[in-house]
KOLVEXNU-980702 format. One record per residue: x negated, y, z of N, C-alpha, C in turn. Coordinates in Angstrom, 2 decimals, decimal comma, always signed. Layout:
! residues N
[pt [X; Y; Z]; [X; Y; Z]; [X; Y; Z]],
...
This chain:
! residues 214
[pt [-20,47; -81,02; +10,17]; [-21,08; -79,71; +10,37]; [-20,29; -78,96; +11,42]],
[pt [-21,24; -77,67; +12,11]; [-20,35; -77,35; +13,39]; [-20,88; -76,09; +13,38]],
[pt [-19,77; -75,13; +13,32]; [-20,09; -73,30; +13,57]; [-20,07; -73,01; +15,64]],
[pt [-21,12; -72,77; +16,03]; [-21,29; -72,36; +17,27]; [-20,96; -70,55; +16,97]],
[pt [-20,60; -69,98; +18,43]; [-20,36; -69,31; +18,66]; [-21,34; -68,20; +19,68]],
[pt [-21,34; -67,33; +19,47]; [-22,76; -67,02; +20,56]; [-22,57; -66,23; +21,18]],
[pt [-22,56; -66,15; +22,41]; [-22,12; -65,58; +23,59]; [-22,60; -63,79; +23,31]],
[pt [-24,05; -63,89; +22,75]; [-24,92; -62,28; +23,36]; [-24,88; -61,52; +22,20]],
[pt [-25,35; -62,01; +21,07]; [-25,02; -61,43; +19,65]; [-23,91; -60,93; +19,14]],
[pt [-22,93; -60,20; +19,43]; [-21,76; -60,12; +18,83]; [-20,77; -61,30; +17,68]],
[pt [-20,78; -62,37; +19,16]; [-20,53; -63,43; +18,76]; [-20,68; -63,92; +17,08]],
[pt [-22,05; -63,96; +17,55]; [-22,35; -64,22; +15,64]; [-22,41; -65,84; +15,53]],
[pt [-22,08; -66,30; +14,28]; [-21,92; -67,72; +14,01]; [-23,31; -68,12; +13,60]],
[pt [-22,99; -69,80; +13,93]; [-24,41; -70,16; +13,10]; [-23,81; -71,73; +12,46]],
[pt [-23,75; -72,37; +11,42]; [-23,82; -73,26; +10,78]; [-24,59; -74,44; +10,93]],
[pt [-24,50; -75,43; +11,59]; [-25,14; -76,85; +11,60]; [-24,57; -77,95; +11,10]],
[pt [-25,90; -78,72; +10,81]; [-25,41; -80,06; +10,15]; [-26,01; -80,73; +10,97]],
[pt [-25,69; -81,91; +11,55]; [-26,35; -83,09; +12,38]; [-26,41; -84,12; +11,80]],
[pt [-27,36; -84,67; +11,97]; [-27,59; -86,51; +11,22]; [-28,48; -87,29; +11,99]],
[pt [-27,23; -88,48; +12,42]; [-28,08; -89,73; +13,16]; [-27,60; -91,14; +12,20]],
[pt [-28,33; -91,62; +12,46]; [-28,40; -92,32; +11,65]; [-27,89; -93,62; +12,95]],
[pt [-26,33; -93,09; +13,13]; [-25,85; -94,34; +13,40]; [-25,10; -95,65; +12,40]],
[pt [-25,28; -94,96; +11,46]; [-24,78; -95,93; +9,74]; [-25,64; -95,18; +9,11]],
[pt [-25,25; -95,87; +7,63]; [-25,85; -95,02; +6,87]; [-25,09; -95,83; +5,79]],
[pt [-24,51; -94,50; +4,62]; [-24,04; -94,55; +3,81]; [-25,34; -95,28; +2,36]],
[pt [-23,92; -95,29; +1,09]; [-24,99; -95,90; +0,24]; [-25,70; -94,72; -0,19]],
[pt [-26,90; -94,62; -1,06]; [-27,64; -93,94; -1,88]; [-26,38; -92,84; -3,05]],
[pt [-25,74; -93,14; -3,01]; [-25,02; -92,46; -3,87]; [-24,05; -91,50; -3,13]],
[pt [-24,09; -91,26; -2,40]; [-23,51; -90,87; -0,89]; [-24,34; -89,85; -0,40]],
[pt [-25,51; -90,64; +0,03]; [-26,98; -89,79; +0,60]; [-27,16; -88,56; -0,63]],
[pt [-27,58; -89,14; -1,83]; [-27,64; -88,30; -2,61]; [-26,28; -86,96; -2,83]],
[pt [-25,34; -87,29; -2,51]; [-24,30; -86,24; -3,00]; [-24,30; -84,59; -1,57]],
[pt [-24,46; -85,92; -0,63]; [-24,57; -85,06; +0,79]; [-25,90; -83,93; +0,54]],
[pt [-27,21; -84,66; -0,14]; [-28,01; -83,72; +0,57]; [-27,95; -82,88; -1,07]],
[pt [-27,49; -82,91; -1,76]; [-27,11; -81,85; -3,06]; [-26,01; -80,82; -2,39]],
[pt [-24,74; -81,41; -1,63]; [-24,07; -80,48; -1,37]; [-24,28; -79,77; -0,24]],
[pt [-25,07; -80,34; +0,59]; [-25,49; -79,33; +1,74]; [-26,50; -78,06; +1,00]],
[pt [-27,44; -78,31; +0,18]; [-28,54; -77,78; -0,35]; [-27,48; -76,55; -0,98]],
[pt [-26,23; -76,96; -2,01]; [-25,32; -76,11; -2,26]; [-24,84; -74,89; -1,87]],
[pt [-24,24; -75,39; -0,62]; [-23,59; -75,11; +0,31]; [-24,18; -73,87; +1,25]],
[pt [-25,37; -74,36; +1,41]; [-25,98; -73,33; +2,28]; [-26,76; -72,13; +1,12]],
[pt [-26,64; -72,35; -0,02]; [-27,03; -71,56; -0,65]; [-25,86; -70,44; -1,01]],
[pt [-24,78; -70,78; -0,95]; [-23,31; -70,58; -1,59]; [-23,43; -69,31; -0,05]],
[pt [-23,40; -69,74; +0,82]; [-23,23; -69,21; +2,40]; [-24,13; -67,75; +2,71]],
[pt [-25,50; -68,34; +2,39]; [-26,86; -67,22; +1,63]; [-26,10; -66,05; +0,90]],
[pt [-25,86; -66,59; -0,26]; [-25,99; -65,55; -1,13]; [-24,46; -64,65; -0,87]],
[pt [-23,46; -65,00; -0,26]; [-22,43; -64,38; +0,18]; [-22,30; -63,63; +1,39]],
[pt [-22,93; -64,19; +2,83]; [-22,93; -63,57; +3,46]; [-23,86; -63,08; +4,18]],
[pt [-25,50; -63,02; +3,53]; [-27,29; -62,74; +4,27]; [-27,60; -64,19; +4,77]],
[pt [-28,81; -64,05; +4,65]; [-29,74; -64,95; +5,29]; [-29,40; -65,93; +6,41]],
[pt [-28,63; -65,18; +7,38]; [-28,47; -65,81; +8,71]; [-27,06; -67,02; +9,00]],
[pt [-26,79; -66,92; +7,49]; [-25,33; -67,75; +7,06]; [-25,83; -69,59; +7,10]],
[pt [-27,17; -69,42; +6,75]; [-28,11; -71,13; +6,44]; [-27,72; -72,19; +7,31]],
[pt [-27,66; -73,24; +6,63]; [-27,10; -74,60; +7,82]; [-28,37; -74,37; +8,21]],
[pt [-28,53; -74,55; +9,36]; [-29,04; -75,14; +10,68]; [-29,58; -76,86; +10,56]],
[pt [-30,22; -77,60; +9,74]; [-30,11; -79,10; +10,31]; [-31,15; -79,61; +10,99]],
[pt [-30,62; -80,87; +11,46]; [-31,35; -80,68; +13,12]; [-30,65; -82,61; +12,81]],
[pt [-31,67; -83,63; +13,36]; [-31,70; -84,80; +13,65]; [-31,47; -85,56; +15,00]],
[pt [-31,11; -86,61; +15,14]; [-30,97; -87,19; +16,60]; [-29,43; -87,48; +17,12]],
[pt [-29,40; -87,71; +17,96]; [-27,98; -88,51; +18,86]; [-26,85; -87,12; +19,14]],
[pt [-25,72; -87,28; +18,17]; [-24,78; -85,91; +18,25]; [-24,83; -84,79; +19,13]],
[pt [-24,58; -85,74; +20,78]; [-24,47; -84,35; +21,95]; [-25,24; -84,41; +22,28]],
[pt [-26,79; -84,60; +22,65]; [-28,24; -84,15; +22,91]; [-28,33; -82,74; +21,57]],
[pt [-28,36; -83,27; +20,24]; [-28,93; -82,01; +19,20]; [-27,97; -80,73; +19,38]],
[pt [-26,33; -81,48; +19,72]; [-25,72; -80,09; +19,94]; [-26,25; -79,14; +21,12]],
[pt [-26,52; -80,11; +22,25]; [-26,46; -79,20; +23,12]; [-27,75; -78,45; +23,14]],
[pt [-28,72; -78,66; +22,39]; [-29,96; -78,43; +21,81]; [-30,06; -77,39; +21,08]],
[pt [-28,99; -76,68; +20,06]; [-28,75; -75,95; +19,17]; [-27,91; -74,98; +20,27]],
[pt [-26,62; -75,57; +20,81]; [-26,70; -75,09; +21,67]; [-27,01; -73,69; +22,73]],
[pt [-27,57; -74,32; +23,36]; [-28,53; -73,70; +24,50]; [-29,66; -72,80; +23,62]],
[pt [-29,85; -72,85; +22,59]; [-31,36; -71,88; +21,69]; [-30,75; -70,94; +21,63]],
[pt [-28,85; -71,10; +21,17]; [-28,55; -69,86; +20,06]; [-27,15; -69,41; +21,37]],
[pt [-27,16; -69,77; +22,79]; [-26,32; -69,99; +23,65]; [-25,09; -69,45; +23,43]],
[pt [-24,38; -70,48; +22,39]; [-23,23; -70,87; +21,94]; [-22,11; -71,01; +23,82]],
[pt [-20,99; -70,90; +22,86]; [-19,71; -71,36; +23,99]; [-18,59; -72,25; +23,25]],
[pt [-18,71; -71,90; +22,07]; [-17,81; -73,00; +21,29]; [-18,27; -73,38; +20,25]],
[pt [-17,77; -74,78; +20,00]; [-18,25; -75,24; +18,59]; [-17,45; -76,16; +18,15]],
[pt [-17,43; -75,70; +16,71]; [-16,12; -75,78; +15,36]; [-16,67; -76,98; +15,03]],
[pt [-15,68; -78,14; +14,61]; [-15,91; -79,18; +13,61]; [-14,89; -79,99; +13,33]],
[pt [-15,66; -80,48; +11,90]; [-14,29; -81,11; +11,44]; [-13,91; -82,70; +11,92]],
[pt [-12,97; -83,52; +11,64]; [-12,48; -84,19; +12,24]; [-13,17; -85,59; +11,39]],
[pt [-13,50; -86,83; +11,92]; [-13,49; -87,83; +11,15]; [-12,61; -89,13; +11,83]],
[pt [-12,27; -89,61; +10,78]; [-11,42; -90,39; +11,28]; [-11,92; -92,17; +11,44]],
[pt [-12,86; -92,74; +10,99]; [-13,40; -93,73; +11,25]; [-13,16; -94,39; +12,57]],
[pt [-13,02; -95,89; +13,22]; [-12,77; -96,20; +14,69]; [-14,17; -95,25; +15,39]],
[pt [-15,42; -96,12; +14,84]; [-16,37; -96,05; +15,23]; [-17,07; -94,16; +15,35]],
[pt [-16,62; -93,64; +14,66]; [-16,58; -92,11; +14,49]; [-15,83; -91,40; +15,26]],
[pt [-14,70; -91,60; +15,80]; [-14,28; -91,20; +16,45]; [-14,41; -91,69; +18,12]],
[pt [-14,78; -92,58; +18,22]; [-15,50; -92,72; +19,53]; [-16,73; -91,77; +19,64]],
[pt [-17,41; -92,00; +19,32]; [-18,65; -91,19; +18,98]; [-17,90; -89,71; +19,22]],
[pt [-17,25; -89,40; +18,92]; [-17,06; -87,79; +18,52]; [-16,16; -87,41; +20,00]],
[pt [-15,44; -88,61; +20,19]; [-14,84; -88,44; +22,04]; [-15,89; -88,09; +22,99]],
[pt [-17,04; -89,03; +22,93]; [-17,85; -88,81; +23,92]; [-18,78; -87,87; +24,01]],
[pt [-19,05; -86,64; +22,30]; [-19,66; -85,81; +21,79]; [-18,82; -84,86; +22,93]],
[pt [-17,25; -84,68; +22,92]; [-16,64; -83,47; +23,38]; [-17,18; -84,04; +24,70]],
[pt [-17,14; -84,96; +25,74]; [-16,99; -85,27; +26,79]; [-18,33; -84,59; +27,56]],
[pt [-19,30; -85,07; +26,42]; [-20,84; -84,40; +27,02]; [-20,30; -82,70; +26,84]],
[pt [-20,06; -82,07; +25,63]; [-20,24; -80,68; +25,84]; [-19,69; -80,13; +26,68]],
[pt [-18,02; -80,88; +27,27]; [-17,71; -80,22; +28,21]; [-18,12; -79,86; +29,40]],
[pt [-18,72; -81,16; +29,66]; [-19,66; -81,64; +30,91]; [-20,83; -80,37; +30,99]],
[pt [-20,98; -79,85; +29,79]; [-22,15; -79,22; +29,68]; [-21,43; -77,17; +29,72]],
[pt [-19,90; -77,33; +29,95]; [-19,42; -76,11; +29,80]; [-19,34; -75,44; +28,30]],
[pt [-19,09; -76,31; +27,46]; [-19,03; -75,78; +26,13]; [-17,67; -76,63; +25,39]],
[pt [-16,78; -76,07; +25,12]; [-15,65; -75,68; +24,00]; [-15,78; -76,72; +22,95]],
[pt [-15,34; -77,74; +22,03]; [-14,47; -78,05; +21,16]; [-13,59; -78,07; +20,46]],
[pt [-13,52; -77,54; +19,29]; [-11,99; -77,54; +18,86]; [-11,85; -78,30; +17,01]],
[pt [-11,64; -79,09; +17,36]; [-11,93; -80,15; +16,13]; [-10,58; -80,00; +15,03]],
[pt [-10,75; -79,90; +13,55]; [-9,92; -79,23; +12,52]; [-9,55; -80,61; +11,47]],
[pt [-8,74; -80,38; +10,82]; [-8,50; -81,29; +9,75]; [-9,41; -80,68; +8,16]],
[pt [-10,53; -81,27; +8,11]; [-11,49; -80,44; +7,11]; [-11,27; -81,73; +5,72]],
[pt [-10,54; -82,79; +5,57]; [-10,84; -83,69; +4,46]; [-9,13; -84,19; +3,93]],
[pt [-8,37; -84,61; +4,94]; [-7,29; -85,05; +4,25]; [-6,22; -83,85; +3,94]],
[pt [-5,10; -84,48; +3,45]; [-3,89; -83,86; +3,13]; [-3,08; -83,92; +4,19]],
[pt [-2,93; -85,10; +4,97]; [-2,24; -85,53; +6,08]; [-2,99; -86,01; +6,94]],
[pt [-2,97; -85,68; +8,64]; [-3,39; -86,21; +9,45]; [-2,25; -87,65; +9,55]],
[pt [-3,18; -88,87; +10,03]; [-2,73; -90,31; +9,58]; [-1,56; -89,95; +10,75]],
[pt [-1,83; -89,51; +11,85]; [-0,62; -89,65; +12,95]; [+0,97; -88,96; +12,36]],
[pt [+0,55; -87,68; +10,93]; [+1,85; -87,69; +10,99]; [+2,34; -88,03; +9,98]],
[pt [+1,92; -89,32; +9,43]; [+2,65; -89,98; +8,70]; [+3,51; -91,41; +9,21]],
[pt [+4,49; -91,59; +8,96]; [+5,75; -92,74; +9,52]; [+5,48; -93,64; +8,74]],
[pt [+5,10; -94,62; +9,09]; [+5,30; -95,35; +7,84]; [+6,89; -96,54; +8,56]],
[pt [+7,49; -96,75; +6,99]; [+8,83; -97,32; +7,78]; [+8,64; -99,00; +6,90]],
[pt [+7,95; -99,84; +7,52]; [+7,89; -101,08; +7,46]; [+9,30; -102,46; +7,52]],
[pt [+10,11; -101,62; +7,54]; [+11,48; -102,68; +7,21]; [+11,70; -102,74; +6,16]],
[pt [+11,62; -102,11; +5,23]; [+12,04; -102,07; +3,81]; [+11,10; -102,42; +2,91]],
[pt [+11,38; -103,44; +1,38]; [+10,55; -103,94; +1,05]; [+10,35; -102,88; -0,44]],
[pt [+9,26; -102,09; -0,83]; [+9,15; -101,28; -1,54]; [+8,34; -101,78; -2,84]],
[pt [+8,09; -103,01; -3,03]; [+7,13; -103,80; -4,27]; [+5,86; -104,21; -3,19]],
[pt [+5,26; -104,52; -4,07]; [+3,63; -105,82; -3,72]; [+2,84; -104,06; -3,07]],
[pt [+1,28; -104,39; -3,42]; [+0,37; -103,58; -3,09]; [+0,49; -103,23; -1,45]],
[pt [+0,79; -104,85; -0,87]; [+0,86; -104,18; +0,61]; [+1,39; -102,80; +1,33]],
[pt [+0,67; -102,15; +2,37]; [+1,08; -100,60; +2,45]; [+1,70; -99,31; +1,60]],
[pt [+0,99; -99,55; +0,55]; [+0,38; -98,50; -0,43]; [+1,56; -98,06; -0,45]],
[pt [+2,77; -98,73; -1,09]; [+4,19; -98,04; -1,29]; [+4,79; -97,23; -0,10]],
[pt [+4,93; -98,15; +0,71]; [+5,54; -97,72; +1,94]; [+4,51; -96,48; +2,88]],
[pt [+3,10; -96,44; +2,11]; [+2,43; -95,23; +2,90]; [+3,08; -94,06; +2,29]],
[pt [+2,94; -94,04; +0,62]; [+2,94; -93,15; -0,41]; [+4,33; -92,56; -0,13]],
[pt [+5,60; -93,65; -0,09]; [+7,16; -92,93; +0,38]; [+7,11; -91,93; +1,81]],
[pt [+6,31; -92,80; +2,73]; [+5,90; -91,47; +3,91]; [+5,19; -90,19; +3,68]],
[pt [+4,21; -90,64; +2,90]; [+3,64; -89,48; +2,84]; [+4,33; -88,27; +2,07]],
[pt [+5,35; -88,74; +1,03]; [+5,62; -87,67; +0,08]; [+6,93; -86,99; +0,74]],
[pt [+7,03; -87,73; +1,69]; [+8,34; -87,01; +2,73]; [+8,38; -86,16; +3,56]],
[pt [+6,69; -85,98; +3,98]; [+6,41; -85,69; +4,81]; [+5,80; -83,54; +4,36]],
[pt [+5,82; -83,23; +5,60]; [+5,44; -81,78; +5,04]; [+4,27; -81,26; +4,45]],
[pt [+4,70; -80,39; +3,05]; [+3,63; -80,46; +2,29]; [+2,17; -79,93; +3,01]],
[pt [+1,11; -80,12; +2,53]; [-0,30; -79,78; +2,86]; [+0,01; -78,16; +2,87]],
[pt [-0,91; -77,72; +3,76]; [-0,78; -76,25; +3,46]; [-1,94; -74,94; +2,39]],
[pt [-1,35; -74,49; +2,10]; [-2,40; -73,89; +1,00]; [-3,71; -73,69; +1,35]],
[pt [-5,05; -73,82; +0,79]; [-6,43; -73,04; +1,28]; [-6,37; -72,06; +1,90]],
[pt [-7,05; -71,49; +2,54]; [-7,15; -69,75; +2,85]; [-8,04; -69,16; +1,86]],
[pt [-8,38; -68,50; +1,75]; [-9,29; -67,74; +0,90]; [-10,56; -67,55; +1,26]],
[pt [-11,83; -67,68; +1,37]; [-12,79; -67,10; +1,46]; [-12,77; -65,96; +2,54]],
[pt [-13,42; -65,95; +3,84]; [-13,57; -64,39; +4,39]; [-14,40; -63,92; +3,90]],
[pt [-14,13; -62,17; +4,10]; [-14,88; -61,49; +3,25]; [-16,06; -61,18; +3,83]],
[pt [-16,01; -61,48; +5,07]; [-17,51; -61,39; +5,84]; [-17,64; -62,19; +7,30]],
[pt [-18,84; -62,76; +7,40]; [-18,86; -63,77; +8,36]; [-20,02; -63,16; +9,76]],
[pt [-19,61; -62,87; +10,84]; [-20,67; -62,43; +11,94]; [-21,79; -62,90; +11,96]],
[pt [-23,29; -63,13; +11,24]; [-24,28; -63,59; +11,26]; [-25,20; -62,95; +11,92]],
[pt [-26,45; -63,58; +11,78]; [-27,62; -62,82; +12,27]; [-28,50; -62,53; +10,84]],
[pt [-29,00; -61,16; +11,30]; [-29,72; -61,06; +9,96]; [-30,89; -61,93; +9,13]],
[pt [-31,51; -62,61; +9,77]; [-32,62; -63,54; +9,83]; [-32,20; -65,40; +9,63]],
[pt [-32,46; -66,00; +8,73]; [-32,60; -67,40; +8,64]; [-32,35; -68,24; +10,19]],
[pt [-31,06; -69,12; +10,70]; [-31,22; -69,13; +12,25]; [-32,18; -70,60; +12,51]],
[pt [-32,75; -71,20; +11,78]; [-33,20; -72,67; +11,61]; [-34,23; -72,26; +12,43]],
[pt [-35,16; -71,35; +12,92]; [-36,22; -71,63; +13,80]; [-35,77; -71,58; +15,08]],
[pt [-34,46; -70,20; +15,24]; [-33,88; -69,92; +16,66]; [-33,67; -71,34; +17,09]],
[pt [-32,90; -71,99; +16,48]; [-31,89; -73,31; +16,91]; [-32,80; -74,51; +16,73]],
[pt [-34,04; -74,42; +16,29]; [-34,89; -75,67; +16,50]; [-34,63; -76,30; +14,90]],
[pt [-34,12; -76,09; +14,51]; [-33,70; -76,80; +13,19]; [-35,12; -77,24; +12,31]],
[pt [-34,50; -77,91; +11,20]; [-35,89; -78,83; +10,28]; [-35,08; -78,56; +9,19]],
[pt [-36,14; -78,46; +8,15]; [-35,68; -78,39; +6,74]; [-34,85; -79,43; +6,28]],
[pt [-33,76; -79,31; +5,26]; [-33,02; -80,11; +4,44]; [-33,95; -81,09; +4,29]],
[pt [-35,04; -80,97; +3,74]; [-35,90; -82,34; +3,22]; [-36,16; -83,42; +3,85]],
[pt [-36,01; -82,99; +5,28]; [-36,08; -83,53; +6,22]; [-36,04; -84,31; +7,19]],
[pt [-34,80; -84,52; +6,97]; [-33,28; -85,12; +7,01]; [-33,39; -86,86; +6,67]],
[pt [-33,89; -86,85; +5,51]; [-34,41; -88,24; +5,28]; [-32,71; -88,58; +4,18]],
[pt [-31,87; -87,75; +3,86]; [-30,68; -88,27; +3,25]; [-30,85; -89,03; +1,94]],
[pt [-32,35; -88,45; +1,16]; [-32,50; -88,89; -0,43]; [-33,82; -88,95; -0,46]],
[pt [-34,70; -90,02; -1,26]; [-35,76; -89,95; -1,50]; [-35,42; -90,22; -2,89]],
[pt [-35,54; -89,47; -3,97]; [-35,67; -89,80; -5,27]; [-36,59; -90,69; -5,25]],
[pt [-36,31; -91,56; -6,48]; [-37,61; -92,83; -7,03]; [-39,20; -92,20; -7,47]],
[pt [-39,85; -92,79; -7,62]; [-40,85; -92,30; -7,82]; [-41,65; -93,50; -8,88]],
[pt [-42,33; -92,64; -9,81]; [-42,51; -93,70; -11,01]; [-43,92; -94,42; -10,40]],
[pt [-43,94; -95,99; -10,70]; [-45,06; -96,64; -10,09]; [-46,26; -96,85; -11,10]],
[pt [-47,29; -96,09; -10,69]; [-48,40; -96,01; -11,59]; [-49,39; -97,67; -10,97]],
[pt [-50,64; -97,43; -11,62]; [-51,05; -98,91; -11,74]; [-52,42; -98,44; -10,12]],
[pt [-52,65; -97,75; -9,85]; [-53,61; -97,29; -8,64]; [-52,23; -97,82; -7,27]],
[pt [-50,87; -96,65; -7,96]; [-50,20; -96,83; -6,67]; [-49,63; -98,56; -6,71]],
[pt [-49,44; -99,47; -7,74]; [-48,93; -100,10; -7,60]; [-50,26; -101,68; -7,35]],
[pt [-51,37; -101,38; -7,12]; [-52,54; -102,05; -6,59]; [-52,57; -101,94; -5,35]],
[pt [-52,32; -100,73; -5,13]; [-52,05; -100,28; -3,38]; [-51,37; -101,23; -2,22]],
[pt [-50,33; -100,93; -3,35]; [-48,91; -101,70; -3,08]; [-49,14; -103,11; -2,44]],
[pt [-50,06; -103,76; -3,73]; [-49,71; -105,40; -3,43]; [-50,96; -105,73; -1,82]],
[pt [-51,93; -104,31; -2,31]; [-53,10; -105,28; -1,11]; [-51,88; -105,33; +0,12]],
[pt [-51,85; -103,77; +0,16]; [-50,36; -103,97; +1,74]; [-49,45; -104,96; +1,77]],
[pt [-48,91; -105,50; +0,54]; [-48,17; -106,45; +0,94]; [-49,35; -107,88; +1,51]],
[pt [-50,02; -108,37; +0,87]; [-51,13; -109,18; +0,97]; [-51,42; -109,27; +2,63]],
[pt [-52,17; -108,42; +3,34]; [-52,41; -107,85; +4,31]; [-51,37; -108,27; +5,10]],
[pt [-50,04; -107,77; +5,00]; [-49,21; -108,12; +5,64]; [-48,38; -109,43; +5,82]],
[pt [-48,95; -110,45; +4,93]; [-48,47; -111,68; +4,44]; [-47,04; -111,41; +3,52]],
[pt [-46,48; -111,02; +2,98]; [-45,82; -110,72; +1,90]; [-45,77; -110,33; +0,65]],
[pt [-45,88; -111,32; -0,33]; [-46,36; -111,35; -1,96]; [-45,22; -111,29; -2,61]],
[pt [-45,11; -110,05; -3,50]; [-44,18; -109,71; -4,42]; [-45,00; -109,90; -5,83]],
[pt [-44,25; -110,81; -6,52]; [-44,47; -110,97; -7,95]; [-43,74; -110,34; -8,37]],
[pt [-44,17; -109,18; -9,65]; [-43,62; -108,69; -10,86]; [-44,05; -109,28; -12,01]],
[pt [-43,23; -109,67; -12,78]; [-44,07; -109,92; -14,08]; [-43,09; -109,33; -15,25]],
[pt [-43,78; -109,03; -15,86]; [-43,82; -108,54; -17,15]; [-43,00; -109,53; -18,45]],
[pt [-41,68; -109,29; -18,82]; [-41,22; -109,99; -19,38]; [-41,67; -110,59; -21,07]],
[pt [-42,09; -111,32; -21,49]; [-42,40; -112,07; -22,38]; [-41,96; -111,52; -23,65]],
[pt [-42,52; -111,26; -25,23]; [-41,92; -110,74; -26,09]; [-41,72; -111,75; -26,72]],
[pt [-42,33; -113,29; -26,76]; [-41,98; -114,58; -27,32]; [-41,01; -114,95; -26,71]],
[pt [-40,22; -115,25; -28,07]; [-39,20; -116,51; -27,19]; [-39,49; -117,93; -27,66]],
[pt [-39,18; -118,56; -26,86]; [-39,52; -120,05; -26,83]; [-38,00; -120,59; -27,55]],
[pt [-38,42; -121,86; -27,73]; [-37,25; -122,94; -28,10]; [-37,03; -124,01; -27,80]],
């Protein structure tokens, strides 16, 4: 997620979430994300007006930013850090476009305790089995403590109004993060098989047996 900054409004913030679907996590994952965004932006609502709402918005990172962007004509934009190989490439070439595009980055430590760079790990010494783990855990606990939360601000520069139409945005639902199951009735599940049929692909269900054999 990424707080833009806005040049004309008395630099009022706006809240986005982006999702491409260059991976995709499991279902249990999907599900937690689009509960805590749904949360989240409600938590944001009811504390600081209307105009506090994530923003979400689909597609390839620096196209939607600069997309959100240019609507709400931002100059900087906040986000947190991920550390993945593949994520962090991605997120190099995210700053590379915005700069290109005259827009600001400034990327935060929003998940760990320690950024991995400042931990030492000292690999001469043999600390028991579990591979790393020892020799991470002795670095890490050496290392300077995490620093406390901040508190909550007591008020955040918004706009008075919901910003999801300014910035192009699409509803949470939208998103595609969770489709709950859906119970299969006997119309939808006739449906089902002609399409598979049609398509040359036959799924047998059957119905498990209350006899047992011997």
């Amino acid at each position: 997620s990424s707080t833009t900054n806005h040049k004309t409004q008395a630099h009022c913030c706006f809240c986005c979430c982006l999702w491409c679907c260059s991976w995709r996590p499991g279902d249990a994952s999907l599900l937690w994300a689009a509960a805590a965004l749904q949360s989240l932006s409600s938590d944001l609502k009811s504390r600081y007006g209307a105009g506090a709402a994530i923003v979400c918005k689909r597609g390839p990172y620096a196209a939607a930013l600069q997309e959100v962007a240019a609507a709400v004509g931002a100059s900087v934009v906040f986000c947190n850090r991920r550390y993945e190989p593949a994520m962090t490439a991605a997120d190099a070439a995210v700053a590379e476009s915005l700069a290109a595009a005259g827009l600001q980055l400034q990327s935060y430590n929003g998940l760990l305790l320690q950024e991995p760079w400042e931990v030492q790990l000292d690999l001469s010494k043999w600390y028991g089995h579990f591979g790393t783990l020892m020799p991470f855990y002795r670095a890490w606990s050496t290392a300077k403590p995490p620093p406390s939360p901040l508190p909550e601000p007591r008020s955040v520069p918004v706009l008075p109004k919901d910003p999801t139409q300014i910035a192009g945005g699409i509803p949470l639902q939208e998103l595609g993060l969770y489709s709950p199951p859906r119970r299969r009735t006997a119309a939808n599940g006739q449906q089902q098989q002609q399409q598979q049929q049609q398509s040359g692909l036959r799924i047998v269900i059957s119905k498990p047996s209350s006899k047992s054999t011997t």
